[in-house]
N, C-alpha and C positions, 0 to 999 in steps of 0.2 A: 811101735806106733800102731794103733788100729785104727782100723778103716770107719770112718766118719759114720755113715752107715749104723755101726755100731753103736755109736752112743743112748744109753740109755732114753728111751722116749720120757720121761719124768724128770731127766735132764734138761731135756730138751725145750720142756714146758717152761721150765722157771728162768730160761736167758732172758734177762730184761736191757743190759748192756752188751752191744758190739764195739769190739777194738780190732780197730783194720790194719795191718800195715798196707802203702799202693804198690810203692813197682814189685810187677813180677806177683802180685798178690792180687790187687783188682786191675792189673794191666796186663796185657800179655803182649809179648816182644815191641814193649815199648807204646804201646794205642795201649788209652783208655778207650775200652767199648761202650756203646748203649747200654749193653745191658748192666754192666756193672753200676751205672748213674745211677737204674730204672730199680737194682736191687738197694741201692741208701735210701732211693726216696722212698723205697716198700716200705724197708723195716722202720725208716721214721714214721710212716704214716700207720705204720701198728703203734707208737707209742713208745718204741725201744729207743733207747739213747745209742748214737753213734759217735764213735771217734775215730780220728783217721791218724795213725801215729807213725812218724815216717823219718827217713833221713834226708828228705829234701831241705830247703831253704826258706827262710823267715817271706823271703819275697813271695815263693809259691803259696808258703802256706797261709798268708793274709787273702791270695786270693781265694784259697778252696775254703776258709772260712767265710767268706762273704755269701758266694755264689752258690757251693754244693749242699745239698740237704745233711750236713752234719751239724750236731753239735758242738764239736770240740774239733781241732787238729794240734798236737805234740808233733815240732817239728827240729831239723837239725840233730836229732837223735836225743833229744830231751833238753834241749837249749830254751827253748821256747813252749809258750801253746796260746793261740790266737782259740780266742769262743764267742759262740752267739750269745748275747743280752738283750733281747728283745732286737730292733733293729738293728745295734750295735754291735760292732768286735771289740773287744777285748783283748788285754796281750797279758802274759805271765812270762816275765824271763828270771832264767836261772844268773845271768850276771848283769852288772852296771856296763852302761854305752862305756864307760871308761875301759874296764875289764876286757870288754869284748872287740875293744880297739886296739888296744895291745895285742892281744891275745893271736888276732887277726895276723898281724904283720909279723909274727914269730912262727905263726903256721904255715903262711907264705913261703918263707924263707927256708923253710924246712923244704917243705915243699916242691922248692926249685931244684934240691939237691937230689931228691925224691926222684921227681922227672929225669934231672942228667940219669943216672947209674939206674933206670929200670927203662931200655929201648923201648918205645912204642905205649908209653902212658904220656898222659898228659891232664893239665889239671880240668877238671871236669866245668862244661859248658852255663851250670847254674851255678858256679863262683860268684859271681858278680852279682847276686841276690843273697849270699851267705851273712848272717850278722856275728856267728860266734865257731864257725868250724870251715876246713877246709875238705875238698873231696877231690879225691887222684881217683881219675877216669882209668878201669881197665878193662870195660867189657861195656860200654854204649855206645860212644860216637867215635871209638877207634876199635881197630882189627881186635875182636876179643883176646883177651890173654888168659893164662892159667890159674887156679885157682892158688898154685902154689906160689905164683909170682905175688898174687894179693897179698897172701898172707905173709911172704916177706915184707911187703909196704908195709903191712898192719905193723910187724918186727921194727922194723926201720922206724913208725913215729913214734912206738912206743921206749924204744932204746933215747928216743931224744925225750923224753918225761911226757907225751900225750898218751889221752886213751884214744884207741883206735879201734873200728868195727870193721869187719866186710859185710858190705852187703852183696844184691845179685848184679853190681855194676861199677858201684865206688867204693875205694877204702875212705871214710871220714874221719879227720880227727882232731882231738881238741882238746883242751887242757880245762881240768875238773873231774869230778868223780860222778857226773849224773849221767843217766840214762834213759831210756825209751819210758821205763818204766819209773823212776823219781821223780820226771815230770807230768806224769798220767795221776800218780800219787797225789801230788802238788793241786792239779785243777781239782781233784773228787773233793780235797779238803778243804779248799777255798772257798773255791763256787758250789758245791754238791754236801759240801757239812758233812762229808761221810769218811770214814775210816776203810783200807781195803778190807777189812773184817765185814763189814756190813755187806759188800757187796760179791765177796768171792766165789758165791753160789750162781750168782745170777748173769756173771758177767762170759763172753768169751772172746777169745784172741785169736786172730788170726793173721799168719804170715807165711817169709817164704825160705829167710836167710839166716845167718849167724848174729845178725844187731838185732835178731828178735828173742834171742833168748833169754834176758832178763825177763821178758812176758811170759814167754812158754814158761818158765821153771818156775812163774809166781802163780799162774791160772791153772787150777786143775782142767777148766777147760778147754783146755788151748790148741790150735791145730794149726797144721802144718798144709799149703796147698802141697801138690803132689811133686814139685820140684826141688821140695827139701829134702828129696832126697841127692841132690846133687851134690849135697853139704856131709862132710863124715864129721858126724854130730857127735857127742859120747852118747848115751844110754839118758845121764840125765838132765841135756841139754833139750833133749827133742821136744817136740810137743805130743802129747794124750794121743789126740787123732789123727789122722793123714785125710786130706781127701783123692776119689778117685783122675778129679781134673785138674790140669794144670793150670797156674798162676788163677786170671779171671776164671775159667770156668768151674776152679776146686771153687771158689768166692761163691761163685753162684749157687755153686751145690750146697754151701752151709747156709745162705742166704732163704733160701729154697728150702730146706728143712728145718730151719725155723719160722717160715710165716707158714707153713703147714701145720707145724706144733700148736700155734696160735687158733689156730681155724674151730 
């Protein structure tokens, strides 16, 4: 990875698209900061499109669509994306209320099996705002656990037929084949009339974890804040760039180097 810093300044000129993952990316240990608001509502007020693309819940992400200065948010891990239309939100789902009812109560139940045979997980406190995925808590509102212990959870729902992600707090998972980025896809061709051809120059990514790597390995310019390195990534998993700060303040630093580029 190189160091953001780095990146070509001719680069830097032509981002016209930000794609954010939050936790651990524009949060740090769990607080959204000021500054990280004051840097969405920068780069929207230069003109840049933002998206907030995240593994949280249908329920969070109706409200960061309403209230925060983005664009778009891809939430559930690409289940959903709530957008602004003028006054309006918007919803794009990958499955039918049917589908995602079912789907719900097989996850569940997986789930619980989940919790007995892994001590000291339990299912994660924004369940109950979930529409099409569940999230087994190992490192936010319980004693953190190991990375290796995730990765067995991720093992365990994908041996029962789900796909599974870690991120820097929840393993999520769900049955289907989309992702962070299929439904990032989905909104640009909808609502944006655009192909990612059109925009693969202009656009960049920014995260922290392993459920972001369908992004990093699609964005040539895609970065990493500085606690991805916590992750044993392969070679071409990671992202382009690294930044020097961790979680919000690596945010700020690309935030910050692109309304400079603009100037």
């Amino acid at each position: 990875m190189i160091p953001l810093a780095k990146m070509p300044k001719d680069h830097r000129k032509d981002i016209q698209i930000v794609l954010s993952d939050i936790d651990d990316t524009l949060t740090t240990d769990g607080v959204f900061p000021a500054k990280s608001y004051t840097a969405l509502e920068a780069l929207c007020a230069t003109g840049m499109t933002v998206v907030l693309i995240t593994g949280r819940p249908a329920g969070w992400c109706d409200m960061i669509a309403r209230f925060f200065p983005v664009d778009a948010v891809v939430g559930e891990n690409g289940a959903l994306c709530f957008y602004r239309d003028g006054v309006h939100v918007r919803q794009i789902w990958h499955d039918t209320v049917e589908t995602r009812t079912g789907n719900l109560a097989q996850l569940h139940e997986i789930a619980r099996g989940i919790i007995a045979d892994f001590p000291g997980t339990a299912l994660a406190q924004d369940n109950p705002w979930r529409a099409s995925d569940v999230a087994v808590d190992f490192a936010e509102d319980v004693v953190p656990l190991s990375l290796e212990t995730a990765e067995a959870i991720r093992a365990r729902f994908e041996a029962e037929g789900a796909t599974a992600k870690v991120s820097s707090i929840h393993v999520n998972a769900w049955f289907g084949n989309y992702d962070k980025l299929s439904m990032f896809l989905r909104w640009l061709d909808t609502v944006r009339h655009q192909d990612v051809s059109d925009i693969i120059d202009q656009a960049v990514y920014v995260g922290d974890s392993p459920n972001d790597v369908p992004m990093f390995k699609r964005f040539p310019h895609s970065v990493g804040v500085k606690n991805i390195m916590h992750y044993d990534l392969r070679a071409d998993e990671c992202p382009c760039f690294i930044t020097s700060g961790v979680s919000a303040n690596g945010f700020i630093e690309l935030a910050e180097m692109l309304m400079d580029a603009r100037k």
